[in-house]
Every structure is written in structure tokens, then in C-alpha cells.
Backbone bond lengths (Angstrom), bond angles and torsions (degrees), N, CA, C in turn:
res aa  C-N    CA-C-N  psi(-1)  N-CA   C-N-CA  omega(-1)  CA-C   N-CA-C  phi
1 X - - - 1.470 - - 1.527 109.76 -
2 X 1.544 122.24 135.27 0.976 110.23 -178.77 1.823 116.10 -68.60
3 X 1.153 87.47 161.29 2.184 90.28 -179.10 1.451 106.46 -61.47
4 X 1.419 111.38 -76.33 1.257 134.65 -149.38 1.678 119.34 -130.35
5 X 1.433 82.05 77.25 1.922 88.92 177.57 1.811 127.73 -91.43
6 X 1.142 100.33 119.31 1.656 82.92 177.95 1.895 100.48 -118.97
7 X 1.428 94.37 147.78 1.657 100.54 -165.12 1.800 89.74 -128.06
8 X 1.092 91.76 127.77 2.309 96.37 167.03 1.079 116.26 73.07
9 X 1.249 133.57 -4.59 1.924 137.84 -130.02 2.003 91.13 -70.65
10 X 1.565 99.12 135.09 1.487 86.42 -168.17 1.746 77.69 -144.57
11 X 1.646 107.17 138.37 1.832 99.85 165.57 1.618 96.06 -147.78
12 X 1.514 89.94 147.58 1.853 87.60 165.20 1.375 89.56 -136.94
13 X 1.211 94.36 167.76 1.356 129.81 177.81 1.714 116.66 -134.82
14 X 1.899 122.97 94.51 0.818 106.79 -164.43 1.870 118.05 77.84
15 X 1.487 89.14 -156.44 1.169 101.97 156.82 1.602 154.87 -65.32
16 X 1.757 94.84 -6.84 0.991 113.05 -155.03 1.611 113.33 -125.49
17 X 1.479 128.78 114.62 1.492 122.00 -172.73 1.398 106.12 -71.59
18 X 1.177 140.78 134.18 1.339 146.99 -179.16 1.582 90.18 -102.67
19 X 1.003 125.74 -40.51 1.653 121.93 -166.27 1.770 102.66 -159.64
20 X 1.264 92.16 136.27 1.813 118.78 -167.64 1.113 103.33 -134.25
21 X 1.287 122.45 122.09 1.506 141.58 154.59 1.278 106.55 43.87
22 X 1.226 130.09 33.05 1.529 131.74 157.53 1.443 128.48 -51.74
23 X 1.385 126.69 106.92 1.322 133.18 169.75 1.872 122.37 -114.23
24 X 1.155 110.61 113.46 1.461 118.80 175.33 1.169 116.28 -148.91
25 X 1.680 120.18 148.98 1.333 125.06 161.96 1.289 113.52 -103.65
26 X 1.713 107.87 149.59 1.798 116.17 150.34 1.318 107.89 -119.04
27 X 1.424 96.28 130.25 1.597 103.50 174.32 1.270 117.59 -113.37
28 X 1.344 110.18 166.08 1.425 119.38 -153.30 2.266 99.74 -79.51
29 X 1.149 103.42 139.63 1.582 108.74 176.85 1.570 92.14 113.71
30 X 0.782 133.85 -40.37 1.525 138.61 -153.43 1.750 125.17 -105.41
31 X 1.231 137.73 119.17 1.234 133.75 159.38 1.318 108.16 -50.31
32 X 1.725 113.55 138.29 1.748 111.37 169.17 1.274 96.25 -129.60
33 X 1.276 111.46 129.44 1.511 104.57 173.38 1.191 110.20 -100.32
34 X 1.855 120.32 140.72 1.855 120.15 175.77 1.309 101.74 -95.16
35 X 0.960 129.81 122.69 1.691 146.38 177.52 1.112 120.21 -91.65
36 X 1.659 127.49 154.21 1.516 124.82 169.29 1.580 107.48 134.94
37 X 1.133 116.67 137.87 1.239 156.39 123.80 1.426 100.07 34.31
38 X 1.324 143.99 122.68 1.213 133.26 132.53 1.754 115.48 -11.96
39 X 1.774 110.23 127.80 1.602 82.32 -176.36 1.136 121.47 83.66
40 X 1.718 132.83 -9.06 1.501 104.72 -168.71 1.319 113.14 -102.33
41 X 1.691 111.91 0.75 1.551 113.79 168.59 1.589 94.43 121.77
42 X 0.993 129.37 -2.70 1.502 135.98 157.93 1.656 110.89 -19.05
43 X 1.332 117.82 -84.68 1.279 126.80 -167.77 1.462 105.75 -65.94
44 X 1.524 115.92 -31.61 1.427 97.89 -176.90 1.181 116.80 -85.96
45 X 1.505 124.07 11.82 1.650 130.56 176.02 1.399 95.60 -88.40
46 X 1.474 99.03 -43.19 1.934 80.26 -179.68 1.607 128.24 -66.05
47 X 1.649 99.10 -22.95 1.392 104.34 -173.76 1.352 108.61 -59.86
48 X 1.244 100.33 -59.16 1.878 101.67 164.60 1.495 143.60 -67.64
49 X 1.771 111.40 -3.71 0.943 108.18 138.51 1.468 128.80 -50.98
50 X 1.341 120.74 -67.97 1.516 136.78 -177.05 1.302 119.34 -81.66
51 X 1.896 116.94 15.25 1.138 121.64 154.54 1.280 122.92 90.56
52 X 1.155 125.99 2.16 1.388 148.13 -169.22 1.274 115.09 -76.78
53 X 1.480 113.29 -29.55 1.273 136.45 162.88 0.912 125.39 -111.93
54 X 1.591 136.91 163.66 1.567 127.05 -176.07 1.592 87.38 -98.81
55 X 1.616 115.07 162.92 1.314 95.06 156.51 1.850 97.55 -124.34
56 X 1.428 87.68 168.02 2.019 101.82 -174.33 1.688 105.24 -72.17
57 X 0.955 124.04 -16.63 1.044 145.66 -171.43 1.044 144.61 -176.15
58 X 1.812 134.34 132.62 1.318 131.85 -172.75 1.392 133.66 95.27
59 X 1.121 136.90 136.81 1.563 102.42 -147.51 1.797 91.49 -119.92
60 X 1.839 122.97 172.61 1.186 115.81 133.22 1.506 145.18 -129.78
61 X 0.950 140.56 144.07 1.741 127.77 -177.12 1.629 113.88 -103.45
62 X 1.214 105.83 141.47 1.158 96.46 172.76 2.269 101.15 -126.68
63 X 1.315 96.83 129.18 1.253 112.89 -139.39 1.570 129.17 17.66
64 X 1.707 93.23 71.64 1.379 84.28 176.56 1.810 120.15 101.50
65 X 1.320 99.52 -18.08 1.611 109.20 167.76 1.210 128.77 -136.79
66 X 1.010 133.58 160.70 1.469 128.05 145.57 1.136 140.56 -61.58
67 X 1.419 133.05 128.68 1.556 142.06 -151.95 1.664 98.66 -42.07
68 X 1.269 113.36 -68.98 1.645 116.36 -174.16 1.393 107.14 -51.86
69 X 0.878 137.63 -35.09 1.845 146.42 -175.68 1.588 104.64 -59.95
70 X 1.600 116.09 -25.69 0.980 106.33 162.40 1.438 155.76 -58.70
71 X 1.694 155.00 102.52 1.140 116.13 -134.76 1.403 105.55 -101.45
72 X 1.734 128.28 -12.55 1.224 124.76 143.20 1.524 109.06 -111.84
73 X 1.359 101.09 109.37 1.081 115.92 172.34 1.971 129.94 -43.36
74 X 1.533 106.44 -48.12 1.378 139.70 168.16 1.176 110.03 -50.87
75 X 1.308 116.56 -38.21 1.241 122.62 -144.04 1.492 99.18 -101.63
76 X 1.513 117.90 -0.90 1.433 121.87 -166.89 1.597 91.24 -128.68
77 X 1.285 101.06 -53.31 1.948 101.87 -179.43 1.144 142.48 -155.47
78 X 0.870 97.64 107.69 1.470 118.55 -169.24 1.577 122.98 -66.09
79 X 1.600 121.51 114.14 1.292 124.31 -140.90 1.693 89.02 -138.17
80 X 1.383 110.78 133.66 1.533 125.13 145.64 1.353 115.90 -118.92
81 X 1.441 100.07 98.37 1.431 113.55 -169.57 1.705 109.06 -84.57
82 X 1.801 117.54 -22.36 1.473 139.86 152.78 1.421 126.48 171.64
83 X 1.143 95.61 170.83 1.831 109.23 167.70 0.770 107.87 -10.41
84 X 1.772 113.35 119.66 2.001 90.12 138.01 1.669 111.75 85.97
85 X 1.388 97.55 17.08 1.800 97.21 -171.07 1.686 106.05 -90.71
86 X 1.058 127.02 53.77 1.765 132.75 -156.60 1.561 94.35 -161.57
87 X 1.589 96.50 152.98 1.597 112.15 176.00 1.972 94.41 -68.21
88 X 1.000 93.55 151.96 1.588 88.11 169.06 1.280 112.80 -109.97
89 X 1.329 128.45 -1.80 2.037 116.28 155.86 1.485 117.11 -81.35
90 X 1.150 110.43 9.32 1.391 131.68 -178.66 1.792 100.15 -91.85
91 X 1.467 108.26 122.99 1.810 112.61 160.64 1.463 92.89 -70.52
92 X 1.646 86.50 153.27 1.350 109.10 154.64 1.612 148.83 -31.08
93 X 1.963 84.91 -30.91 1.395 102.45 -165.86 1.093 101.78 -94.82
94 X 1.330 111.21 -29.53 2.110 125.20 -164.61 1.572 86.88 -80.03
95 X 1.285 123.29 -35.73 1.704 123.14 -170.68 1.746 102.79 -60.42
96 X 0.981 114.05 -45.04 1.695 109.58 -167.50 1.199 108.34 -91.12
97 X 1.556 124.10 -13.11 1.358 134.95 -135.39 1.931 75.00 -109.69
98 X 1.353 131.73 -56.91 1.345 141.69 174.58 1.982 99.23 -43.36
99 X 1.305 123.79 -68.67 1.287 140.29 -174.48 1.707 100.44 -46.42
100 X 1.580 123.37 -56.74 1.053 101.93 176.28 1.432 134.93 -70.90
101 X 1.569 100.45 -24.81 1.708 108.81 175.87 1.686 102.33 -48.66
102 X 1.673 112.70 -57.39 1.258 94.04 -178.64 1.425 141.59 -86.80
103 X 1.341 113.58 28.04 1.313 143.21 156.41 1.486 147.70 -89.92
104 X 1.421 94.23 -11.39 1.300 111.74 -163.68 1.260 130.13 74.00
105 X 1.801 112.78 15.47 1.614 91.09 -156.88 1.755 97.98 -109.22
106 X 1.537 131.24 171.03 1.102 112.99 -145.99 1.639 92.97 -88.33
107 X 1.318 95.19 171.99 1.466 107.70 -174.55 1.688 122.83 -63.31
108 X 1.561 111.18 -26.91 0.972 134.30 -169.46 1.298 131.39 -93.20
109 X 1.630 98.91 11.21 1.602 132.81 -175.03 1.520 89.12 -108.83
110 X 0.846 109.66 -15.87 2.213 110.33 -179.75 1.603 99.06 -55.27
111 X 1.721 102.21 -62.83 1.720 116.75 -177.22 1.647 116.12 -35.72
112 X 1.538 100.86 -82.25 1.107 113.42 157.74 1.213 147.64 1.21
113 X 1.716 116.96 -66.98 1.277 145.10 139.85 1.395 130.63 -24.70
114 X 1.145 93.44 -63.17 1.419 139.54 167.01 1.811 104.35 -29.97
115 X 1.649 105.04 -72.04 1.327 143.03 -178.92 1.780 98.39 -79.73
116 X 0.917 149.10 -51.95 1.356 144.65 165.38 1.063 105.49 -45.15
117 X 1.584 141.99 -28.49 1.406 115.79 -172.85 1.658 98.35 -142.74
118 X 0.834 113.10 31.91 1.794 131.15 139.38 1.657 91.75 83.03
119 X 1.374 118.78 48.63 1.610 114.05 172.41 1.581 103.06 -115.03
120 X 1.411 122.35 14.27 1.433 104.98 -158.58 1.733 119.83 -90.98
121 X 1.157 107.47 43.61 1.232 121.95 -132.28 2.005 93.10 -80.00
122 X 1.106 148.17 132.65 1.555 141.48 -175.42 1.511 119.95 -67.53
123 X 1.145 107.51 162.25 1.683 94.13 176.77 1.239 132.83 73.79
124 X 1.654 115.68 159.61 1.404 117.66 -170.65 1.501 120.62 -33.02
125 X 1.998 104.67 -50.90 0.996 122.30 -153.48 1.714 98.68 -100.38
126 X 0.971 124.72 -4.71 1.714 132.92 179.87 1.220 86.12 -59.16
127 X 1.923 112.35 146.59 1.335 135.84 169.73 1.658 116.44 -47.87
128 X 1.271 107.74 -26.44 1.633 110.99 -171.68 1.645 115.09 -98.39
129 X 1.284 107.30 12.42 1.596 131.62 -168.11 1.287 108.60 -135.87
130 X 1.294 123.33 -18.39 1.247 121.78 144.58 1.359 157.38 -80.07
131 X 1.732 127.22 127.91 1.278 114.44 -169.68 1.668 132.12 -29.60
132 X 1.038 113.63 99.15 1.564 107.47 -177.91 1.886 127.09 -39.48
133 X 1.815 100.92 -19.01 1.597 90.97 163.09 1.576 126.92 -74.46
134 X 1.859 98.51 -5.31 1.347 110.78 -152.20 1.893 91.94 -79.11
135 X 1.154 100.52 -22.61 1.954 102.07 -142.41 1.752 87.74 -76.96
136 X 1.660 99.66 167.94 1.832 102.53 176.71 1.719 88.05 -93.46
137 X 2.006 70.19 176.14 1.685 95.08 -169.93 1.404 116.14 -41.75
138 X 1.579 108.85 -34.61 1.356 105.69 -153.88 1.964 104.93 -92.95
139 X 1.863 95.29 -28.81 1.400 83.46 168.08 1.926 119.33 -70.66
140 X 1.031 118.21 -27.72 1.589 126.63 -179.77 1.135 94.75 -62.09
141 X 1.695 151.35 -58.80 0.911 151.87 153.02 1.557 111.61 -3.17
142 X 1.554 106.34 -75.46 1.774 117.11 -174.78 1.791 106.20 -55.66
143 X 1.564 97.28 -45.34 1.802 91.98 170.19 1.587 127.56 -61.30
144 X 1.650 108.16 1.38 1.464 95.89 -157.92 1.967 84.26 -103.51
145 X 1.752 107.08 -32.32 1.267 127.63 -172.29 1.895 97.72 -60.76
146 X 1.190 101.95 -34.53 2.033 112.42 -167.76 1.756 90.93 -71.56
147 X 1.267 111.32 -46.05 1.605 108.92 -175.57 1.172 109.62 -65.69
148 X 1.409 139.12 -22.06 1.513 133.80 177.82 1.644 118.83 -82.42
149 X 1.519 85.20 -26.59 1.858 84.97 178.95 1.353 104.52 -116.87
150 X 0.983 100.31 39.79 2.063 112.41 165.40 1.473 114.61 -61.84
151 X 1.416 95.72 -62.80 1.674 105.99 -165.40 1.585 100.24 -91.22
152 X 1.179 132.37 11.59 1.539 133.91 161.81 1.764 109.51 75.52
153 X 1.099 91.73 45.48 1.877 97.58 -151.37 1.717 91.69 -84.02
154 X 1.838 104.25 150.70 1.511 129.93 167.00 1.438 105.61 -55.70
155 X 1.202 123.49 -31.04 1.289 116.91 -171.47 1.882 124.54 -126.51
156 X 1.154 111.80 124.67 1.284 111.75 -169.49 1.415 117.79 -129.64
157 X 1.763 117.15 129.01 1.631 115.28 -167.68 1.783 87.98 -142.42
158 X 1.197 84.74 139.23 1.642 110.02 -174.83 1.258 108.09 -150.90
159 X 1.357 106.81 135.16 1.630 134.76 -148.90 2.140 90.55 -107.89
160 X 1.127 110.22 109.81 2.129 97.10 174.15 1.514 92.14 30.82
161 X 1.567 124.26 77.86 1.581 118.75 133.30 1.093 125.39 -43.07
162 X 1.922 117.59 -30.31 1.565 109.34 -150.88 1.680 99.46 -88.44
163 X 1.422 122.53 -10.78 1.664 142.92 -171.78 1.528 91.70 -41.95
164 X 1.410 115.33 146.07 1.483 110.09 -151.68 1.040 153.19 -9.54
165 X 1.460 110.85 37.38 1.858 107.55 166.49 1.476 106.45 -85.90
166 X 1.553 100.72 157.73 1.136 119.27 175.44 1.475 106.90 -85.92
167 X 1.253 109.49 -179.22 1.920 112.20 -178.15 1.180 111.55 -62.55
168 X 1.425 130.80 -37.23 1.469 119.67 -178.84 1.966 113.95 -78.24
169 X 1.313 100.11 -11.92 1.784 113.52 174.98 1.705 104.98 -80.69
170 X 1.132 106.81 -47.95 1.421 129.81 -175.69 2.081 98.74 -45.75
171 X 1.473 106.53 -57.08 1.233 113.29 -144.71 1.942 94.22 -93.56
172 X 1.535 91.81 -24.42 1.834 92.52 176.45 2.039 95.00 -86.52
173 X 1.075 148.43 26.58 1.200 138.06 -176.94 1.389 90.33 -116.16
174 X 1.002 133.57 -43.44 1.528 155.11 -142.01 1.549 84.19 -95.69
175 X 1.125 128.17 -68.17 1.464 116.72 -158.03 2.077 95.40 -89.01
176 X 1.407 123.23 10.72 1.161 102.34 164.91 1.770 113.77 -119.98
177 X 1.262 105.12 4.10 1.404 122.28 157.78 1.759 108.49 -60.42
178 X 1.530 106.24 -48.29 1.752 100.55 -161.41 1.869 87.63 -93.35
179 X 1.102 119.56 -23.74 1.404 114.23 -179.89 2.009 118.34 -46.51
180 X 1.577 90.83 -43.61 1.567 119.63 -172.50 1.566 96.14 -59.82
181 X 1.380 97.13 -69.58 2.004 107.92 175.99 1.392 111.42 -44.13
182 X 1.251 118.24 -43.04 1.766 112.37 -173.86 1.275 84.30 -64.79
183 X 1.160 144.21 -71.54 1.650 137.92 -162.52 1.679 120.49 -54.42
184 X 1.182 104.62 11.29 1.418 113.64 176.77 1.691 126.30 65.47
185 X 1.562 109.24 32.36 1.190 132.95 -171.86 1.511 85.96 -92.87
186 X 1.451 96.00 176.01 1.638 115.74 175.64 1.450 98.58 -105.38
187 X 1.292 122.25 146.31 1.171 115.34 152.71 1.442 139.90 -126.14
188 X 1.521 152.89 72.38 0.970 134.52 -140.08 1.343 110.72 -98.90
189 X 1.626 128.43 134.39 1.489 118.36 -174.89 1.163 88.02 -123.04
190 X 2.117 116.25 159.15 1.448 110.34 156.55 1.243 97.86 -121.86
191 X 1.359 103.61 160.18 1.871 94.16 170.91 1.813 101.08 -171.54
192 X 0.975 117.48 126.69 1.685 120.94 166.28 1.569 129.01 -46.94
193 X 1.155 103.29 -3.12 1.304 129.55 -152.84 1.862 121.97 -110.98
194 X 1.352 106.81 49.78 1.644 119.18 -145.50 1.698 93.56 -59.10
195 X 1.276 138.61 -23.94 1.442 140.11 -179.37 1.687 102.96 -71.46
196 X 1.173 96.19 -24.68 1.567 92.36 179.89 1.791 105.52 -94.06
197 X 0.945 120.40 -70.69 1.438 113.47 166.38 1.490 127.08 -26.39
198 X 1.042 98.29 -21.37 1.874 103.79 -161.88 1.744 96.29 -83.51
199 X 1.745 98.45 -15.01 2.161 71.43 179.10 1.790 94.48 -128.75
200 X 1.417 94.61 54.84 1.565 91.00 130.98 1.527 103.27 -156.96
201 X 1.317 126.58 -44.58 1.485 112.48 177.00 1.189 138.61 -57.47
202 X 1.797 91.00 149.71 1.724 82.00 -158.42 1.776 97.26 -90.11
203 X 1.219 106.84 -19.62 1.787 111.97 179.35 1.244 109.10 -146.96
204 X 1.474 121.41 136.71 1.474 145.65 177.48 1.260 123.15 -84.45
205 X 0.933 129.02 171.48 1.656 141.61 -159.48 1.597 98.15 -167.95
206 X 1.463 125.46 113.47 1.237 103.32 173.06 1.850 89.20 -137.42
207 X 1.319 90.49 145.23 1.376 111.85 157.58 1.699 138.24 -145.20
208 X 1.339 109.65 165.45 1.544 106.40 -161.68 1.529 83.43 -137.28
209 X 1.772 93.92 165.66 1.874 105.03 169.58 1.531 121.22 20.41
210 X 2.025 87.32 40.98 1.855 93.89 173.90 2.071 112.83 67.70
211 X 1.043 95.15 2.36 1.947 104.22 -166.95 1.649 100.80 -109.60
212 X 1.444 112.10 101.67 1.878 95.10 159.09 0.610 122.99 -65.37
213 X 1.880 92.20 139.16 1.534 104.10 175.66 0.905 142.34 -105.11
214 X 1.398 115.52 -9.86 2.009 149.35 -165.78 1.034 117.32 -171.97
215 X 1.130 113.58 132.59 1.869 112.30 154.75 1.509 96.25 -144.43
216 X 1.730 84.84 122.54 1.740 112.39 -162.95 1.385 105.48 -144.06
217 X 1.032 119.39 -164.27 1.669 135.63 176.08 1.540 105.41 -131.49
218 X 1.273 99.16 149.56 1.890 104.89 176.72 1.364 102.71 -49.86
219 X 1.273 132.65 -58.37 1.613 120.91 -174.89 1.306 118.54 -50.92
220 X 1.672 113.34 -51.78 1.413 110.74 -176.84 1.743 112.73 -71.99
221 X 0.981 125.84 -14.02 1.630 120.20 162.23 1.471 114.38 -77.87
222 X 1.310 126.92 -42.52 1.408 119.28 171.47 1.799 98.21 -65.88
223 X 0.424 133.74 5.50 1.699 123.63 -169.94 1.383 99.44 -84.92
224 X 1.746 113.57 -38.14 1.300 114.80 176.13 1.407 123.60 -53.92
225 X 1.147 123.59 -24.19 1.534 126.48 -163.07 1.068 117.64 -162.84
226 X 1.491 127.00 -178.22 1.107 113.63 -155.93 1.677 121.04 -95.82
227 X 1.849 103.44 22.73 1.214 123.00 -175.55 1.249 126.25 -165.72
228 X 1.101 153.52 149.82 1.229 146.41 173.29 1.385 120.60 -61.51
229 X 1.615 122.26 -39.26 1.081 102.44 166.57 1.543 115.31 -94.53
230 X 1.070 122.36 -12.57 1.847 105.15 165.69 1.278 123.23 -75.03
231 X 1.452 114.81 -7.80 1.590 111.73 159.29 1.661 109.90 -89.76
232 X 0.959 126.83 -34.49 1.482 117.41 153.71 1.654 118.49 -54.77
233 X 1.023 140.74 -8.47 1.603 131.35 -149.44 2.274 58.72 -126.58
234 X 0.775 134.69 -61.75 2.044 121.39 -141.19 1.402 82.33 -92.07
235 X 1.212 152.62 -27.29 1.991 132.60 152.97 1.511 106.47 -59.25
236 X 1.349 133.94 -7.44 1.358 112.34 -159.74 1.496 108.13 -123.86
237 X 2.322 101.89 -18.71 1.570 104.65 -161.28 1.603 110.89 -51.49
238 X 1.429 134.43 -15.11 1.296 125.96 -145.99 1.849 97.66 -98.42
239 X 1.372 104.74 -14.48 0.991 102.74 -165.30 2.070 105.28 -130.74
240 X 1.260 92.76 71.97 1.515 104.94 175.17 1.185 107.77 -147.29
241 X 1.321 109.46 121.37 1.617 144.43 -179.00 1.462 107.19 -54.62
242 X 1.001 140.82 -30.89 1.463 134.25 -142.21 1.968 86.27 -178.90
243 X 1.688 93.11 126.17 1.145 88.32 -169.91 1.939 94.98 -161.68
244 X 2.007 103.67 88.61 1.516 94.72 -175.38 1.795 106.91 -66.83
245 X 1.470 106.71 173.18 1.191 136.82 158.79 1.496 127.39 -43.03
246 X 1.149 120.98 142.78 1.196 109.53 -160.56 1.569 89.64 -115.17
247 X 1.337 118.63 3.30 1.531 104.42 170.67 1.371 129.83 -115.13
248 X 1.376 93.94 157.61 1.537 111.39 -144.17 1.879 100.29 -44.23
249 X 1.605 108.26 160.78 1.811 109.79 165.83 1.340 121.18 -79.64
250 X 1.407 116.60 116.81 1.377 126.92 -170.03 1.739 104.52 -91.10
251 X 1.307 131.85 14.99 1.209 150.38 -155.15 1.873 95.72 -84.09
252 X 1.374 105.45 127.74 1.441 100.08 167.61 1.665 132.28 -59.50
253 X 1.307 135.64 157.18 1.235 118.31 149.10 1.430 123.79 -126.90
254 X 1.276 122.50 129.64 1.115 140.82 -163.43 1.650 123.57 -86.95
């Protein structure tokens, strides 16, 4: 059965469509990367994947259900939807340690977790004993990544994983993204960032102004041009929100 189907997915806000008739799959074995533009409706596909949002139209399942239909949620999929999604007088440890109580999942998957994504640190002052408003971007980051693979779930969606890691976070995300896929998990990533996506997914999803635009593979999009990212930048130019100048700063210096 496929993991993660979305069929029609349509939302506005106001006046404004954030997402139109979007249809894509992720299937299980495989990295999929969601692509696009600052703005192109990225985050709000995930929101409505995982239900966070209603959508106006179109539905999605994830193997077979809908996110809320789930009765442990964790326990099926594991989502970093962003930053910073935790009380912050809350440790690290009490943060996941709360998430599994209401999941069912065992207590002793807290550690683990913990140690899977390099917070397990001892003591008052150890990362996992510390207030979670206290930690930097990039460690809050690893706590938000520890909450998705809590409940050991088939299915996994992450919103910019790479959002403050440093190079050695960067290069352990990357090799535990394709780790998940070799194990026959799903994986769905989004990220603006097609140089970064390109070395682990095995298939893309890109969209702009809420509208798909492709669903390809890294080879067959570089095929277009004479690069991977200038065939990503000429599928996407029509549909970028914010777009500086390309000429030079005529600004004094004093």
C-alpha cells in the first residue's frame, strides 16, 4: 500500500491559494524530496498532510488513513513540521519523555532517542537536562528530529531538517534520511534548497505558487540543463515570491 498519498490538495487563505490541486505520492523504501521556492506552499502541504490544517479541498492518507484516524499518531509518523515545537521550561528529556507517555511508546525509547541524535549528554548541564528554550537552533532542531523518531514510525516528514545544523549535523541528517529509506520507511523531506536535496533523494516533487510542477528524479531534472540547479531555478523562475536584483550595490562607504 502506498504510505503517503495526497490527491487534489487545494487551501486558501483569504484571498489567497496557498495550494491548488496538488497531487503526489511517497512511497515507502525511498527518499522524496518536496521542492520550491520560498512561498510556494511547501509547509502548508505538510500542514495538511498531518492535519494541522483543514484543507478546502482534496484529501490525504497516510497508509491508507487520515492523520487524525490515527490512534498513535507517533507511532505511525513521525513529523518535524518546525523549530521550537516544545514548551521551553520543559528539558529535553521531560519533552519526549511527556510525548511518549501519550503514545504508548516505552519509556526507554526516551534514552535512545536521546543518543540517536546526539543530545544524550549526562548531568545537570547535559543537553537532555536542559531547558529546551535554553538549547541553540541547531540543537532544538535535533530535539524536534528525536520527537519524530520516538515512536520508531514507517513513516517520516520533515519540514528544512537542515535549518540550523552545522556541517557535521548537516552530513549526519543526510546519511540518516537514506538510512530510514534503506529500511523501507517512507521518507518525505521539504526544503528550498534543491543542492541539498539532490544527495539523498531518490525522487522529487517540486512545486511553485501552490501549482505542481514535476515529479522527476535528480537525473531526469538535471538532464534539462546544464546543471541541476539551473534546471531547478528555469522550472521554478515563474513562480518566485521575492526575487532581489541582480545589480550590483551602488551604496556609499564611509
Amino acid at each position: 500500500m502506498t504510505d503517503v498519498e495526497v490527491r487534489g490538495l487545494t487551501k486558501t487563505f483569504g484571498s489567497v491559494t496557498a495550494v491548488h490541486d496538488v497531487s503526489f505520492t511517497a512511497r515507502a523504501g525511498r527518499v522524496t524530496g518536496f521542492l520550491g521556492p520560498n512561498g510556494s506552499g511547501k509547509s502548508t502541504t505538510m500542514r495538511l498532510i498531518l492535519g494541522l490544517d483543514a484543507a478546502d479541498h482534496g484529501t490525504v492518507t497516510i497508509k491508507g488513513r487520515a492523520y487524525h484516524d490515527l490512534p498513535f499518531p507517533l507511532r505511525e509518523v513521525g513529523a518535524l513540521p518546525e523549530a521550537r515545537a516544545f514548551h521551553p521550561a520543559r528539558s529535553a528529556r521531560a519533552h519526549l519523555q511527556a510525548l511518549a507517555a501519550s503514545n504508548a511508546i516505552p519509556p526507554s525509547r526516551v534514552d535512545q532517542t536521546l543518543q540517536l541524535v546526539g543530545l544524550s549528554g549526562t548531568g545537570q548541564h547535559g543537553a537532555a537536562n536542559r531547558k529546551a528554550g535554553q538549547l541553540s537552533l541547531g540543537m532544538a532542531q535535533r530535539l524536534g528530529i528525536a520527537a519524530a523518531l520516538l515512536g520508531d514510525p514507517p513513516v517520516l516528514i520533515f519540514d528544512e531538517p537542515v535549518n540550523g545544523l552545522d556541517p557535521e549535523g548537516i552530513r549526519w541528517i543526510r546519511n540518516l534520511l537514506k538510512n530510514l529509506a534503506a529500511q523501507g520507511r517512507t521518507v518525505l523531506v521539504s526544503s528550498h534548497l534543491i543542492s541539498e536535496v539532490a544527495q539523498t533523494a531518490d525522487h522529487l516533487v517540486v512545486i511553485g505558487q501552490g501549482r505542481l510542477l514535476a515529479q522527476t528524479t535528480v537525473a531526469e531534472l538535471s538532464a534539462r540543463s546544464n546543471s541541476l540547479e539551473e534546471a531547478f531555478f528555469t522550472l521554478t523562475e515563474g513562480s518566485i515570491e521575492y526575487s532581489a536584483s541582480n545589480l550590483a550595490y551602488q551604496g556609499s562607504v564611509s
